[in-house]
RODO-969209 format. One line per 8 residues: their letters; for each residue x negated, y negated, z of C-alpha. Coordinates in nm, 4 decimals, m for minus. Example, Ala and Ser with C-alpha at 12.3 -4.5 7.8 and 13.67 -1.06 7.14 Angstrom:
BEGIN
AS) m1.2300,0.4500,0.7800 | m1.3670,0.1060,0.7140
***
This chain:
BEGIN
XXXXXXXX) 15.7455,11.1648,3.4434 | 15.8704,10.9708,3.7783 | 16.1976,10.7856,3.7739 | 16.2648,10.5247,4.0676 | 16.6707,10.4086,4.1085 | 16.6556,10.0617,4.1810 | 16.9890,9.9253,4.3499 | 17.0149,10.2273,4.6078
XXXXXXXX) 16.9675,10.2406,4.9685 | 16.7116,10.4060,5.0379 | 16.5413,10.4297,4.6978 | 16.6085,10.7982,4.5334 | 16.3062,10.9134,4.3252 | 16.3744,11.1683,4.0669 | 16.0715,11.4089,3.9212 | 16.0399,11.6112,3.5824
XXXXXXXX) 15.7528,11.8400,3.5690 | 15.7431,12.0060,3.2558 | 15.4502,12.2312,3.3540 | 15.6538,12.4084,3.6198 | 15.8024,12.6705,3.4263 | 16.1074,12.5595,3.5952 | 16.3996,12.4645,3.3257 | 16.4284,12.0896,3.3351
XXXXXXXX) 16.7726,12.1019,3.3984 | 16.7679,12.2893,3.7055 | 16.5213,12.0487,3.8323 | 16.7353,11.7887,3.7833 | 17.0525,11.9488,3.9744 | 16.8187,12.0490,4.2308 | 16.6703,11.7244,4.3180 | 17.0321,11.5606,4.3001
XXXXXXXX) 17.1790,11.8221,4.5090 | 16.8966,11.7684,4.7666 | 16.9486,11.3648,4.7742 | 17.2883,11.4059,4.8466 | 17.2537,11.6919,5.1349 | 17.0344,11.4934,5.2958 | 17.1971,11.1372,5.2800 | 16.9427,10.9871,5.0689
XXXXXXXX) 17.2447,10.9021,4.8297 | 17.5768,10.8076,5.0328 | 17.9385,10.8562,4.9313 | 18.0799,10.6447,4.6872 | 17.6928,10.5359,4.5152 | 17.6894,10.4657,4.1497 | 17.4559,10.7142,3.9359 | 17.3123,10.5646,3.6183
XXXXXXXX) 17.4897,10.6288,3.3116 | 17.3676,10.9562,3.1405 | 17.2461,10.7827,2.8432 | 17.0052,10.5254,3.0680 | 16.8931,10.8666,3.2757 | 16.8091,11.0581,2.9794 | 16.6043,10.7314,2.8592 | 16.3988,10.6916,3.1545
XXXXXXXX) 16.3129,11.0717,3.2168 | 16.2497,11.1109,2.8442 | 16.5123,11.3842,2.7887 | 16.8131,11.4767,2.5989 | 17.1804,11.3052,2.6988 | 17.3116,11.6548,2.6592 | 17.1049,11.7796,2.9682 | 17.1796,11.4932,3.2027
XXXXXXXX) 17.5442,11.5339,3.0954 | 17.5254,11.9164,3.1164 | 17.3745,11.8357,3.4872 | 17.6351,11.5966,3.6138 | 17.8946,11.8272,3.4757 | 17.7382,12.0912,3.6906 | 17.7382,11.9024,3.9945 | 18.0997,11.7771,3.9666
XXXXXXXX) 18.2031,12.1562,3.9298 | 18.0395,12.1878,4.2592 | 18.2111,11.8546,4.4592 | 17.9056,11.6450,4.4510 | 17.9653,11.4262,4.1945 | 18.2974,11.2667,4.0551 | 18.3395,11.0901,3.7323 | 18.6499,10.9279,3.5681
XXXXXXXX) 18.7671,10.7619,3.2283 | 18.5947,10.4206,3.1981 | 18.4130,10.4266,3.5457 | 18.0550,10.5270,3.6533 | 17.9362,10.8577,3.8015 | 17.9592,10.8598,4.1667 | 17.8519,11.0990,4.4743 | 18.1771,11.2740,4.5708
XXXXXXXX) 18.2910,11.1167,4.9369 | 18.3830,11.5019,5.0034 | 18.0202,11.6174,4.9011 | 17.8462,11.8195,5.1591 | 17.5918,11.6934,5.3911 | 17.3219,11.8437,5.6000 | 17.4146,11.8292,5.9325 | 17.1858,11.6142,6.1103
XXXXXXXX) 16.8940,11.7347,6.3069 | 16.9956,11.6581,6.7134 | 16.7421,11.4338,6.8627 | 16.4782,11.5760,7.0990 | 16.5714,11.6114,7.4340 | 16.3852,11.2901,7.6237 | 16.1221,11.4082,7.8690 | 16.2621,11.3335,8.2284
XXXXXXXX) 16.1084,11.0542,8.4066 | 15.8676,11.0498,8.6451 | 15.9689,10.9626,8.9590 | 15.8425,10.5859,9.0462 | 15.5424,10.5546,9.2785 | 15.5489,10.3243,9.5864 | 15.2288,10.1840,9.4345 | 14.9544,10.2536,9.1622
XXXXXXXX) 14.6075,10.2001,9.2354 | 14.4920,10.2076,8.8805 | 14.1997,10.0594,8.7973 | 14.0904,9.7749,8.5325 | 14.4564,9.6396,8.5323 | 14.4776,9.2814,8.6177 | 14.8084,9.1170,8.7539 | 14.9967,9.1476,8.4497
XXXXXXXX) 15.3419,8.9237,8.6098 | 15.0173,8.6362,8.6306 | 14.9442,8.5961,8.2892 | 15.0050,8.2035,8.2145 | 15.2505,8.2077,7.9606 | 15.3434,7.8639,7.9650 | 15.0153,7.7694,7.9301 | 14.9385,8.0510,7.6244
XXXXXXXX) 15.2684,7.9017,7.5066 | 15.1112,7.5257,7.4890 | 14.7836,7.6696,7.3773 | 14.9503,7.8742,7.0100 | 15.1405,7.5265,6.9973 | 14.8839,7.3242,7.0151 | 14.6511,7.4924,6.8336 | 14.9102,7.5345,6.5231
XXXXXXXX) 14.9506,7.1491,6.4761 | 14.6220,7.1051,6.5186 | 14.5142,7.3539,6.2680 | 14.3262,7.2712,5.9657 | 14.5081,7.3877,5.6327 | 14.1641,7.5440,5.5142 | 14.1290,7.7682,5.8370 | 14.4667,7.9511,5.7333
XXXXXXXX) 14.2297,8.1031,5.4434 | 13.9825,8.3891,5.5411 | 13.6920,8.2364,5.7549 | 13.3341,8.3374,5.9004 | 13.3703,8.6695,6.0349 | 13.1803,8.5905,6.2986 | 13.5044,8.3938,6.4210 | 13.6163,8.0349,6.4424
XXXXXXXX) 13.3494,7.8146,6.4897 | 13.5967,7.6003,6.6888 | 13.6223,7.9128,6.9737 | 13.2804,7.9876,6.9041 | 13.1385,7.6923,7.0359 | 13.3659,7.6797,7.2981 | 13.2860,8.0240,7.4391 | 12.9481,7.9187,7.3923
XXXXXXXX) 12.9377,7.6324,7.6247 | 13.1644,7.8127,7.8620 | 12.9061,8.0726,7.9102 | 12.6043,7.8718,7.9472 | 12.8033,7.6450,8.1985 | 12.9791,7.9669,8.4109 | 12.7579,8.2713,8.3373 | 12.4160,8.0703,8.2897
XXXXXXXX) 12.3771,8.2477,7.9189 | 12.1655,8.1532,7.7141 | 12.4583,8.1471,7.4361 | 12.3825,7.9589,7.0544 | 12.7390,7.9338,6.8199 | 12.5222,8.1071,6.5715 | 12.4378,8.4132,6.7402 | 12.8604,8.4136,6.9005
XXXXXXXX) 13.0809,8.6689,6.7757 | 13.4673,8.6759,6.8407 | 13.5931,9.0252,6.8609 | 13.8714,9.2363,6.9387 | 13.8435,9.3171,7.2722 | 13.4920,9.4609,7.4485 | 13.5554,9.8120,7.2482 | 13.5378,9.6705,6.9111
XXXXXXXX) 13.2270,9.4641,7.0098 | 13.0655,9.7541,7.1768 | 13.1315,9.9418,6.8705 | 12.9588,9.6949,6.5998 | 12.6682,9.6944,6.8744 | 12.6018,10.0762,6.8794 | 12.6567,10.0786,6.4919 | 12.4136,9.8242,6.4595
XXXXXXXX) 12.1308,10.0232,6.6708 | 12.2273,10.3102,6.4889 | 12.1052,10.1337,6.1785 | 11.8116,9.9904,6.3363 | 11.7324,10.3583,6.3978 | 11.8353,10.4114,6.7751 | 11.8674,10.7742,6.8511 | 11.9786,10.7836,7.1769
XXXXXXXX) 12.1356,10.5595,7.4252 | 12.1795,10.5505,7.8175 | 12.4604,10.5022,8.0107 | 12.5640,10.4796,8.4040 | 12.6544,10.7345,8.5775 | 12.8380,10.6871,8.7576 | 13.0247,10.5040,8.4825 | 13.3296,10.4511,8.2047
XXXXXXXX) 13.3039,10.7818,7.9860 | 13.6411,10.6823,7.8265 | 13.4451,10.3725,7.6721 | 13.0859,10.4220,7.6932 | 13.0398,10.8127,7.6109 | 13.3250,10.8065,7.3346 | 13.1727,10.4807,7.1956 | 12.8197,10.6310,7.1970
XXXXXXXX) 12.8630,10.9252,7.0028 | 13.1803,10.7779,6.7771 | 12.8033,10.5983,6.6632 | 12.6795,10.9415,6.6268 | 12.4257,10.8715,6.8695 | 12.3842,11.0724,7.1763 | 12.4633,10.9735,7.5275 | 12.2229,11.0108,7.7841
XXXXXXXX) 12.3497,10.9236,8.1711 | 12.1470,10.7593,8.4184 | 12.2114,10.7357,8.7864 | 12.3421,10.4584,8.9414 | 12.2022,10.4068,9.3068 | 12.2497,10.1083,9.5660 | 12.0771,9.8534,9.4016 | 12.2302,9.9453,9.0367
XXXXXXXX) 12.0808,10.1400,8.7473 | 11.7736,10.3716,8.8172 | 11.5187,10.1919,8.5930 | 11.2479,10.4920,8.6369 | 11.5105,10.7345,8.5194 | 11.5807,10.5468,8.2476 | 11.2208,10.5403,8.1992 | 11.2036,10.9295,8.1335
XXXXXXXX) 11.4821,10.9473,7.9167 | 11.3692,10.8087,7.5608 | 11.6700,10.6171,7.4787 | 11.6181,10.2802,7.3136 | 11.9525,10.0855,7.4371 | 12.1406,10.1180,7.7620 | 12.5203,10.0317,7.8334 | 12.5360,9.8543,8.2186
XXXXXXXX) 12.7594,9.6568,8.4104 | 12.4881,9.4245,8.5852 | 12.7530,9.1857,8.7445 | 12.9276,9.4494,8.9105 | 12.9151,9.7829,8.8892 | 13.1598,10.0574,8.7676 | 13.2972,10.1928,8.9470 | 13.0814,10.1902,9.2403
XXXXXXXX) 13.0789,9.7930,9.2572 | 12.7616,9.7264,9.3144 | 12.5093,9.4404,9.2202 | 12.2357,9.4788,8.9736 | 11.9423,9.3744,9.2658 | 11.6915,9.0999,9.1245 | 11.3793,9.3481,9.1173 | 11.5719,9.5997,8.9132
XXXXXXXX) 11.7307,9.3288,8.6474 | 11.3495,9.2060,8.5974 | 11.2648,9.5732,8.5655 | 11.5142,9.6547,8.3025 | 11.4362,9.3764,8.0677 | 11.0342,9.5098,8.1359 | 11.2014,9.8357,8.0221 | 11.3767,9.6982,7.7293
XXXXXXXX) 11.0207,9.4672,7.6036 | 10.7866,9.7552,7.6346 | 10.9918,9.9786,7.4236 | 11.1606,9.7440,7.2099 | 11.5011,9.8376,7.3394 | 11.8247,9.6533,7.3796 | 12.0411,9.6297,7.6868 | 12.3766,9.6407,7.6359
XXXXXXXX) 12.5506,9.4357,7.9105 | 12.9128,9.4558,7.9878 | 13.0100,9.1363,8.1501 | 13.3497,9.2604,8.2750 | 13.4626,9.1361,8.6529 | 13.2016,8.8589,8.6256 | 13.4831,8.5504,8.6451 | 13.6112,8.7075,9.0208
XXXXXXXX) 13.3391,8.7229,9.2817 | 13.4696,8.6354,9.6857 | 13.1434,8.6555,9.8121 | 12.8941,8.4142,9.6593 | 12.9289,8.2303,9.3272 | 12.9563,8.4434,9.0030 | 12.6018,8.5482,8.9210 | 12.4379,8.4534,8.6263
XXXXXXXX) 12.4827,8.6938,8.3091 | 12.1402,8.9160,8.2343 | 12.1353,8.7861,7.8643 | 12.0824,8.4652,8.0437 | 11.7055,8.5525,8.1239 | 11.6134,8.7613,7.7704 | 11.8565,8.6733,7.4995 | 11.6216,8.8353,7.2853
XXXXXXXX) 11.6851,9.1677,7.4534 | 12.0326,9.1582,7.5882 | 12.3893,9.1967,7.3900 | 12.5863,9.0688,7.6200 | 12.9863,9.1099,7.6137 | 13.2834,8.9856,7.7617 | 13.6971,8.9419,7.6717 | 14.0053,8.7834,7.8452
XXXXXXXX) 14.1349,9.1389,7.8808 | 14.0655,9.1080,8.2934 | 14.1371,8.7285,8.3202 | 14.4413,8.6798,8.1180 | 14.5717,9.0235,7.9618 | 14.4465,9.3392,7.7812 | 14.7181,9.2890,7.5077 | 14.5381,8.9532,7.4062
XXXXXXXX) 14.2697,9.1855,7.2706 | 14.0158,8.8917,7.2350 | 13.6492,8.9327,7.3261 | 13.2712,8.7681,7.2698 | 12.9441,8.9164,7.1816 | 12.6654,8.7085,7.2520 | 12.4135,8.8811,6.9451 | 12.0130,8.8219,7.0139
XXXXXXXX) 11.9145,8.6805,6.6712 | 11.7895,9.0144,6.5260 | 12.1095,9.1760,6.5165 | 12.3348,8.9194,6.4160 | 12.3125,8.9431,6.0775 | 12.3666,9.3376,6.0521 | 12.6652,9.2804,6.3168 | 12.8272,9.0327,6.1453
XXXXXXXX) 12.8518,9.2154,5.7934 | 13.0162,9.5490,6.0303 | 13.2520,9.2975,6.1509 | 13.3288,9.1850,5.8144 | 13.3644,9.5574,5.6876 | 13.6157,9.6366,6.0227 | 13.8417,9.3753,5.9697 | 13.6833,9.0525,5.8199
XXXXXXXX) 13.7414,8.9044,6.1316 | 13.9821,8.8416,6.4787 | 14.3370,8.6532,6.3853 | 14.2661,8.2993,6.3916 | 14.5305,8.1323,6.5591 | 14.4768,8.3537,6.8930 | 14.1292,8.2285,6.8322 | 14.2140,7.8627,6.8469
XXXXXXXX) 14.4940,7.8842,7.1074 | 14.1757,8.0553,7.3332 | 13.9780,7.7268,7.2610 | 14.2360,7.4961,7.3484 | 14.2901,7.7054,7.6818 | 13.9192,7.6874,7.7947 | 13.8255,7.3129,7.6703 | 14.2010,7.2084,7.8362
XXXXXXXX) 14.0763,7.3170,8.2012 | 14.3914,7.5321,8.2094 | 14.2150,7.8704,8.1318 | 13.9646,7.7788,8.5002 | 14.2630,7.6592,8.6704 | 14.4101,7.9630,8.6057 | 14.1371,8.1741,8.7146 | 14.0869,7.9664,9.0539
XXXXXXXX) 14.4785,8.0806,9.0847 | 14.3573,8.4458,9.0327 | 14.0756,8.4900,9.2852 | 14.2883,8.3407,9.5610 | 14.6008,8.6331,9.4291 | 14.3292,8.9010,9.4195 | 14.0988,8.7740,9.7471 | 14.4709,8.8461,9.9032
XXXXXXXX) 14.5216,9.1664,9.7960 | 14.1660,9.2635,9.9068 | 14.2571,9.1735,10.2640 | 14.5892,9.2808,10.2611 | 14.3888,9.7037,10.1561 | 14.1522,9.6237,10.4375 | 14.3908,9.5861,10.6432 | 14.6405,9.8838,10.5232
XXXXXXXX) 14.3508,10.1064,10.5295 | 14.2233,9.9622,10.9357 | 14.6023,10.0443,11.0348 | 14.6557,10.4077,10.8884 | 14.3027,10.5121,10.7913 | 14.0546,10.3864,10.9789 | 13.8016,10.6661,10.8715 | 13.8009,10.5726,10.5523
XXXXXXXX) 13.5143,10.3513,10.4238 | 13.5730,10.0669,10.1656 | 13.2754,9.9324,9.9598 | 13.3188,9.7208,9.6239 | 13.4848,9.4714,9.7137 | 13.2452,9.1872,9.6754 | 13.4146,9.0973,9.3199 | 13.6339,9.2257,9.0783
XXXXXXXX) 14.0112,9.3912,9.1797 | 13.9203,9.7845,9.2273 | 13.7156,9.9023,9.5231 | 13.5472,10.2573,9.6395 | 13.7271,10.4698,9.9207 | 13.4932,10.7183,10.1051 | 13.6900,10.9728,10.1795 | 13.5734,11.1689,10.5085
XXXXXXXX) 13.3618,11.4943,10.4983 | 13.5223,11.7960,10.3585 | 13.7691,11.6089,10.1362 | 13.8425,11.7366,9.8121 | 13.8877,11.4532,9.5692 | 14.1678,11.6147,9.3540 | 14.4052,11.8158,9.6444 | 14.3971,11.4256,9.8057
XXXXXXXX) 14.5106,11.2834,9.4597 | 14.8037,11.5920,9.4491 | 14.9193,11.5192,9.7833 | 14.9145,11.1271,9.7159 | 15.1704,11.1765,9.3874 | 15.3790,11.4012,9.6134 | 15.4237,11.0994,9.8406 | 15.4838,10.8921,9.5218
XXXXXXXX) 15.1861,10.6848,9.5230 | 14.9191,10.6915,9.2460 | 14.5779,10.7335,9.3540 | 14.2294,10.8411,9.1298 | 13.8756,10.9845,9.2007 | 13.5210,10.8745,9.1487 | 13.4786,11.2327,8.9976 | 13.6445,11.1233,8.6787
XXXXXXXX) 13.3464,10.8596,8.6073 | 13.0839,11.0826,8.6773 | 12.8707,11.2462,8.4110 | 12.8861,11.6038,8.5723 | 13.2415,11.5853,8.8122 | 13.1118,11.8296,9.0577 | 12.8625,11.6548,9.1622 | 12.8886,11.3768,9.4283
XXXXXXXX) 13.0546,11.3171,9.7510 | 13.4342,11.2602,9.7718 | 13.5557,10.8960,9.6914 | 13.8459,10.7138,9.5527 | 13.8297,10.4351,9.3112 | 14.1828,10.2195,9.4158 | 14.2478,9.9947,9.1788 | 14.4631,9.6342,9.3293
XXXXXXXX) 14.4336,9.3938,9.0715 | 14.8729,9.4809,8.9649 | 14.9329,9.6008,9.3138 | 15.1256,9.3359,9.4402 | 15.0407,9.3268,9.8630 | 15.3501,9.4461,9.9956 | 15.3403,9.7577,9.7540 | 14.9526,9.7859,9.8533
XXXXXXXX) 15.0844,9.8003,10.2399 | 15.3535,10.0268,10.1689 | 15.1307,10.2551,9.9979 | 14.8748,10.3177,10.1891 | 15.0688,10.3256,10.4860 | 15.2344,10.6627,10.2713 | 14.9185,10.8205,10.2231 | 14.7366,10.7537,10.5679
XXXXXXX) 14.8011,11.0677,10.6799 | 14.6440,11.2265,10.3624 | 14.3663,11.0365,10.3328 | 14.3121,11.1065,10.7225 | 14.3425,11.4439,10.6571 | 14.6347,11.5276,10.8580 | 14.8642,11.5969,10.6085
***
């Protein structure tokens, strides 16, 4: 029988087993002793009288007197004439276990060329600010109660015509989904196919292992990498290799930033028809192209055959964790029902302040901000790498904030990366993204998008020796 003291802070919960052997008095003592070692009972707390103890553990007065007796011959309890049993302010304590030393910081780098960060000091927080307002007074009562999990059919629509009007997709309300973030989407995708009875599905390579590959076989299905060449995905490869879906990041690239060419996006839908596959496109980047308008999303030309998804994490913020999943009609159904098992849905209110951003103007406003912040910071590494690298080849950068560094012949990826830290500036290989790491000529991916330019000149003007290969 379980006991809990109501009136203490924190709770004390006292135990009798009478299957232990153990005599229930000496459980009792034990178990006291132990609260008040441990602080769990402070000097000075009040102990229930030994009559309402004995009640609520089902056992004789005489033992809980016998046991607070016991205790008070040992200093942990006190009791006078007329008052209440108390813990002893003399009683002894545990001392307390000293806090683990912190690990010592890492020095700070000049700059960080991580990748898939955007400019986190950008995000529009007045204008998120206006959107939760707005969207609270405008909210109806009835959408404060669990809704579609599909998602609000206010952001739904929304997203919808945003899509069809920015990425040319062929995107329907009904076949929407509002998710957390591209990982949770990508994950009801793969779960569906699994169900649908996909074995195996193909991935870029190179490409995001962290994301794709974990995703793939989290689905238990297996991964299967295809190469990525100058003109995107190898559709013949993918050809030979079985798999019913493929992961790919038409719009561009990653990490090697390149466009999915028009023969090979006709090709891969052929692909996906003859074998009734699905392509699974990640629409990441798509909103920040410097060289030509954004082109249009893949789903746009076979939403039969095409998942396509995208999120906010690149254009506003990663911690938003909001994200779409435009579902051909087949899967919707099966998708939907995950998405109600995972979570019965993506918090609402986040949901509407999203729609009031994008029908408001201020969400494409915003965005026209970004590509002139980012466009910057693309010259400004041009230019840092023309001054103190000049061997060094830069390809990517036709969208997106990240672009490739070829590194010259007889460069090893990793003793570059070493000798960057040492200079205090954070800098990652292509190797990482690759299926087998070996393989592959030396490259860089150098991530600008929370660089800001004077850190992005500073930094590369600390490595130019390294990445010259002087150093």
């Amino acid at each position: 029988m379980t006991v809990q003291w109501a009136g203490l802070s924190p709770q004390l919960l006292l135990t009798v087993d009478r299957s232990s052997g153990e005599q229930l008095r000496v459980q009792l003592e034990r178990q006291l002793r132990d609260a008040i070692r441990t602080g769990r009972l402070h000097a000075g707390e009040r102990l229930p009288s030994s009559r309402e103890l004995a009640r609520q553990l089902g056992v004789s007065r005489g033992l809980v007197q016998d046991c607070y007796a016991q205790l008070q011959a040992e200093g942990y309890l006190v009791t006078r004439v007329g008052s209440a049993t108390r813990v002893a302010s003399c009683a002894p304590v545990a001392p307390p276990v000293p806090p683990a030393k912190p690990a010592p910081e890492p020095p700070r780098l000049i700059a960080d060329f991580r990748h898939g960060v955007p400019d986190l000091a950008s995000f529009p927080r007045a204008d998120w600010l206006w959107a939760i307002r707005e969207a609270a007074r405008r909210m109806p009562t009835a959408d404060l109660d669990y809704g579609d999990p599909r998602g609000s059919r206010d952001l739904r629509t929304v997203v919808a015509a945003y899509l069809r009007r920015i990425r040319a997709a062929a995107a329907d309300p009904d076949h929407t989904l509002i998710c957390s973030g591209y990982a949770q989407g990508l994950a009801l995708v793969l779960q569906t196919l699994a169900r649908a009875g996909v074995r195996a599905v193909a991935h870029e390579d190179p490409g995001s292992p962290t994301t794709a590959t974990a995703a793939v076989r989290a689905a238990g299905l297996t991964p299967v990498p295809v190469p990525v060449d100058a003109h995107g995905i190898d559709v013949a490869a993918l050809e030979a290799t079985g798999a019913r879906a493929v992961i790919v990041t038409p719009a561009h690239q990653w990490p090697t930033g390149v466009l999915l060419a028009p023969e090979r996006r006709h090709a891969l839908l052929g692909w996906a028809r003859r074998h009734d596959a699905y392509v699974i496109e990640d629409d990441y980047d798509a909103e920040f192209r410097y060289d030509r308008e954004p082109v249009g999303a893949l789903q746009g030309l076979a939403a039969d055959r095409v998942v396509s998804i995208g999120t906010v994490s690149k254009s506003l913020a990663p911690a938003l964790r909001i994200g779409w999943l435009l579902s051909p009609p087949a899967l919707t159904a099966e998708v939907t029902e995950l998405k109600r098992i995972a979570d019965r849905g993506t918090p609402t209110l986040d949901q509407l302040a999203l729609a009031r951003l994008l029908e408001s103007g201020r969400y494409d406003r915003h965005l026209r901000r970004m590509r002139t912040l980012y466009g910057a910071r693309c010259t400004a590494l041009r230019a840092a790498l023309a001054d103190h690298a000049p061997a060094v080849r830069l390809t990517g950068l036709a969208a997106g904030f990240h672009a490739v560094a070829h590194l010259p012949g007889g460069a090893v990826e990793q003793t570059v990366i070493d000798a960057a830290r040492a200079r205090r500036v954070g800098l990652y290989g292509m190797s990482a993204f690759r299926a087998s790491p070996a393989t592959g000529p030396p490259r860089l991916v150098l991530g600008f998008g929370d660089v800001p330019e004077r850190a992005i000149g500073e930094g590369i003007a600390a490595v130019g020796p390294v990445l010259r290969g002087s150093a």
